[in-house]
VOVO-278363 format. One record per residue (C-alpha): residue in one letter; x negated, y negated, z. Coordinates in steps of 0.2 Angstrom, whole numbers, plus 5000, padded with zeros to 4 digits. Example, Ala and Ser with C-alpha at 12.3 -4.5 7.8 and 13.67 -1.06 7.14 Angstrom:
<kolgus>
A493850225039S493250055036
</kolgus>
This chain:
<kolgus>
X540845574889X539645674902X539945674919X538545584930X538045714944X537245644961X536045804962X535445834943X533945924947X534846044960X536146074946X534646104932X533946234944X535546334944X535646324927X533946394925X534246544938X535846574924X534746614913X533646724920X532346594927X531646614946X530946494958X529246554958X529146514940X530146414936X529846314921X529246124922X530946004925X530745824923X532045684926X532145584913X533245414912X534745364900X533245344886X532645484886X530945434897X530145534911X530545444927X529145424941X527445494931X525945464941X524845354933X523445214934X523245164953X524645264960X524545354978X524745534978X525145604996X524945814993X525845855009X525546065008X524746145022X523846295016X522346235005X521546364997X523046344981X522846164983X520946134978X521346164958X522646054955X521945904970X520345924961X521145904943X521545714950X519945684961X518445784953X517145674944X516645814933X517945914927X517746024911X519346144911X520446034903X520545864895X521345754907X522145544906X520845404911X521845384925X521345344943X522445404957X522245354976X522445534983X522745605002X522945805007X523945815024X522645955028X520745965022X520746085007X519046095003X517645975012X517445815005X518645844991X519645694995X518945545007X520845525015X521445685025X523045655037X522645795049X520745825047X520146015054X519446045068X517546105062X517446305060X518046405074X516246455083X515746625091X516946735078X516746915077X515546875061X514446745068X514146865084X513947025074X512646905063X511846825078X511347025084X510447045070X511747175063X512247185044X514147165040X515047165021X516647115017X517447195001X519247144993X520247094980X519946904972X521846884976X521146894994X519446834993X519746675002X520346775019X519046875021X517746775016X518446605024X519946625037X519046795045X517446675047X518246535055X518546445040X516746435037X516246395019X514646495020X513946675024X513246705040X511246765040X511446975036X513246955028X513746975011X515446985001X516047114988X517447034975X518347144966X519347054951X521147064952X522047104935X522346984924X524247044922X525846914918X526647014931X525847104947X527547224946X526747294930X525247344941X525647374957X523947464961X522947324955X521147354957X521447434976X520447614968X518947484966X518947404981X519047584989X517647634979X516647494982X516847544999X516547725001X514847664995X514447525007X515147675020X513447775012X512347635019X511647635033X511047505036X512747445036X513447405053X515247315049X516147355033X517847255034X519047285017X520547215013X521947305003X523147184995X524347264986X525747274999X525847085002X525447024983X526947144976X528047134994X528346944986X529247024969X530747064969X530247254961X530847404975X529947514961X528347424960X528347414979X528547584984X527247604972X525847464981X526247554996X525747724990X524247684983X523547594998X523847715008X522947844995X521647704996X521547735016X521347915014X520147895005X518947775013X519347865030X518948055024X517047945020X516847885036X517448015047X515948105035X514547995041X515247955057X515847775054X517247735067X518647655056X520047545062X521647535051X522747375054X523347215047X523747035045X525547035045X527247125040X528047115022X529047255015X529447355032X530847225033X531447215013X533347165014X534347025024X535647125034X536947065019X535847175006X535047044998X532747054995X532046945007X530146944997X529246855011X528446885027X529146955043X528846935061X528547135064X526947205073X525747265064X524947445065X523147475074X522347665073X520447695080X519747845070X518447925078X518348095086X517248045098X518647925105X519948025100X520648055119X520447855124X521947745126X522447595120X523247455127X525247465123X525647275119X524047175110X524047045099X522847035083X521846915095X521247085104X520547165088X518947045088X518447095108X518947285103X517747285088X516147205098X516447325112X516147465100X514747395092X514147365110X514047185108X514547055122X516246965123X515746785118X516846655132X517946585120X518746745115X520046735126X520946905117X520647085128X519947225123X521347355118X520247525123X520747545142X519247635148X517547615143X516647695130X514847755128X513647645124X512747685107X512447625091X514147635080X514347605061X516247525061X517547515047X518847375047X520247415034X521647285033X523047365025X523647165021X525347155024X525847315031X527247295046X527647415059X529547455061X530547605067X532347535059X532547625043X533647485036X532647405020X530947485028X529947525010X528447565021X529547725026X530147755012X528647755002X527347875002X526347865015X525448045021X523847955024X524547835037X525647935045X524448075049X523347945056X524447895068X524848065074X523348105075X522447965084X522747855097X523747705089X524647545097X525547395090X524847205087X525947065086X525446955072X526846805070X527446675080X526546605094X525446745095X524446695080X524846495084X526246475075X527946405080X529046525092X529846655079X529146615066X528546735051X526646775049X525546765037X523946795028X522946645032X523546645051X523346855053X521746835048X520946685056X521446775073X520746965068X519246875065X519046735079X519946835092X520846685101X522146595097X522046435085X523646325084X524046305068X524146155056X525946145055X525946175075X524946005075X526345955063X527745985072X526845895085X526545735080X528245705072X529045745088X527945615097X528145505084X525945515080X526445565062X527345405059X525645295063X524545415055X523345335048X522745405033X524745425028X524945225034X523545195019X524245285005X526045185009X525345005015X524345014999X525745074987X526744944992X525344814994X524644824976X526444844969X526145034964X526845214966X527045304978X527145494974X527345664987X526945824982X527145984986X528146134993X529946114995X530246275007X530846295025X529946465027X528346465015X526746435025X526146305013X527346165018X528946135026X530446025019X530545975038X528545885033X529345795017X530745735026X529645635040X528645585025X530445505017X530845425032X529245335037X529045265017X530745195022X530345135037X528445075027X529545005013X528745064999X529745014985X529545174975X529445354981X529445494969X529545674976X528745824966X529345974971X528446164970X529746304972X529346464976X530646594987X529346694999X530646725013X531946635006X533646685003X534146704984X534446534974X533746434992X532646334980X534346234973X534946224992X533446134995X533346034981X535045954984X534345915002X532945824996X533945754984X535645704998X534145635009X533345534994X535345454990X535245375008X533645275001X534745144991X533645224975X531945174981X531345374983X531745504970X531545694968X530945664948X530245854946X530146044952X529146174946X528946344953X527346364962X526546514952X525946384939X525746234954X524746344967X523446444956X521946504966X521146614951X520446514941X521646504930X521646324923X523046364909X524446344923X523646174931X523246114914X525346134913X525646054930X524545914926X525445874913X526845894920X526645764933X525645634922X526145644905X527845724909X527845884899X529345994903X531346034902X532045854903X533445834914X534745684913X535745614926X537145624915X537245794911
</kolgus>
């Protein structure tokens, strides 16, 4: 006879970390009743609330449910009533809880652009979207004289086997936009610190950081040759903060500063400002390129005197997740090999950034990220973030009379359908907080809808090992006090859920996963 557990899906995920599985990919798992049959599918009519926060891994799989035309993979006649709590992609879905405030104007782009200067930004497709969209103010198009270099990342199962990536490109791509001149901003991003800071490799770390700082050399030794002022910094911390003060990996972002170097030896003896945030690094670009300070950048120039005023070439590198941090303790950015970065600071003048918390408008001591570090480089104020205006609204009780959240619920439970929340279940990951789909739990109770099904995405950026089963039997503890009218039904990690490649094989498998019910079936007996 089995024993009937109050928490199957918690106890399937430790059964899958036994055999070697990990949240970030973990397998489909599907709830499935004393038959045999999937439990809470989303079908025909249903209402889908996608409660994640971030967007740009969330257009693929909404537009697998909403998209008229869709020719990546065969999908069920099925209509679903979908709402995002963030606007993923304008006019994707007609309902958004928290609607954006329209592009950030007057951002380091649109002024450079509005000069009649010529800017390129060059990076990796794993970071395409941040340079192209969150630099610009989360504007969807280039700016009149602007144009963007992609470099495709490689198609590996596994970043760790790769750790350079395609970083040689990129800096390649950029020695040559440094060899024109008609060029007046070059901004490239190196990625390989933060996609690989997030795998739990030390080897394959140690390894990113090397080679971007190779990469740095390299692009630096060009523009110091055609007299190009470079400035290296970046968007948050990863790896300068590796372990939890147990020794255990902690694979997500930290709340470190973040380095800032200006490379010219024309400017070698100014100074720079000892505290600044990544708010600052907009006003201290335009005030090289001689460019006026636009009133709603509220950041401050970090060079402390002036400078001459004269036409300047500039290099933005963004070394993307490289943290400043004097502890040695689980510091891979020291004990990498770094030359490159660490002449540059000796030689030039250099300060720190702050580039988490309430510096780039997230809540007090909290962690940064890409998509926050930078929207601030780029619009040199600070912009409260989406889950800020979260927060918000669930304190002052606004979240529970949202309206586009009301919809979904009164129409579930008016035309007798289901009711289904998706997304991550994280404390920490910058695409969703459990604290978001708790207030979602409560107010379909308080709604009465008369069935819930929860979704999960696992994934442990920043989280502590095995925290995706802690969470799962929080949701599924909070779910119990429902009487059975909600359900955690399903978890899948996030590296199939929360694709932003291209890479339609792994939302053909969460599609089907939610719909048809494709995946490991877990019984409540087991």
């Amino acid at each position: 006879m089995h024993r009937r557990t109050r928490y199957p899906l918690a106890e399937a995920v430790r059964a899958a970390y036994r055999s070697g599985e990990e949240d970030e990919t973990l397998e489909p798992l599907v709830l499935v009743d004393d038959a045999g049959h999937p439990v809470g599918r989303i079908g025909d009519g249903d209402y889908v609330i996608f409660y994640d926060i971030r967007g740009e891994r969330e257009v693929e799989l909404t537009s697998a449910f909403v998209a008229r035309e869709f020719p990546h993979f065969p999908r069920q006649p099925i209509k679903t009533h979908f709402v995002t709590m963030i606007e993923y992609a304008e006019g994707l879905v007609e309902h958004v809880a928290f609607p954006p405030v329209r592009e950030v104007r007057n951002t380091l782009s649109e002024v450079v652009s509005a000069y009649g200067l010529r800017q390129v930004k060059i990076s990796e497709s794993e970071k395409a979207i941040h340079v192209r969209y969150f630099l610009n103010g989360k504007r969807e198009t280039p700016f009149p004289g602007e144009s963007f270099i992609v470099v495709p990342s490689p198609e590996v199962e596994n970043y760790a086997l790769r750790p350079e990536m395609n970083a040689c490109q990129v800096a390649q791509a950029t020695v040559e936009a440094l060899s024109d001149p008609a060029l007046d901003l070059i901004v490239v991003n190196f990625c390989n610190v933060d996609v690989i800071g997030h795998i739990e490799n030390r080897e394959a770390v140690l390894r990113a950081v090397a080679e971007v700082d190779r990469c740095i050399g390299a692009v630096v030794e060009v523009a110091l040759a055609q007299g190009v002022t470079t400035i290296v910094t970046a968007d948050h911390g990863t790896v300068e903060k590796w372990l939890y003060p147990e020794g255990t990996v902690d694979t997500g972002h930290t709340d470190s500063p973040v380095p800032f170097i200006l490379v010219d030896p024309a400017l070698k003896d100014v100074a720079l400002r000892p505290e600044g945030a990544l708010t600052d690094v907009a006003p201290t670009i335009l005030q090289l390129l001689n460019l006026p300070q636009p009133s709603e950048m509220t950041g401050r120039s970090l060079l402390m005197s002036a400078v001459p005023p004269q036409r300047r070439r500039l290099l933005l590198v963004i070394a993307d997740g490289w943290g400043a941090r004097d502890d040695p303790y689980g510091n891979l950015i020291q004990e990498a090999h770094t030359p490159t970065m660490e002449r540059l600071q000796h030689a030039w003048p250099t300060t720190r950034l702050q580039a988490s918390g309430e510096a780039v408008g997230l809540p007090p001591g909290t962690v940064g990220n890409s998509e926050a570090g930078h929207t601030h480089i780029g619009a040199g104020r600070v912009i409260m973030s989406d889950r800020v205006r979260i927060d918000q609204a669930i304190a002052d009780g606004s979240f529970f009379r949202n309206e586009a959240l009301r919809w979904a619920m009164e129409g579930a439970r008016r035309d007798r359908k289901k009711l289904h929340l998706l997304g991550i279940i994280s404390f920490y990951s910058s695409h969703g907080s459990i604290h978001h789909l708790k207030a979602l739990m409560q107010m379909a109770s308080e709604v009465g809808v008369p069935e819930v099904y929860i979704h999960g995405m696992l994934g442990r950026r920043g989280e502590r090992p095995e925290s995706g089963a802690r969470y799962t039997e929080q949701i599924e503890q909070e779910a119990e006090r429902s009487g059975g009218r909600i359900k955690l039904v399903s978890l899948i990690g996030r590296f199939w859920s929360l694709d932003r490649e291209g890479n339609w094989d792994r939302i053909e498998k969460t599609y089907r996963w939610l719909v048809e019910g494709k995946g490991q079936p877990v019984r409540m007996d087991q």
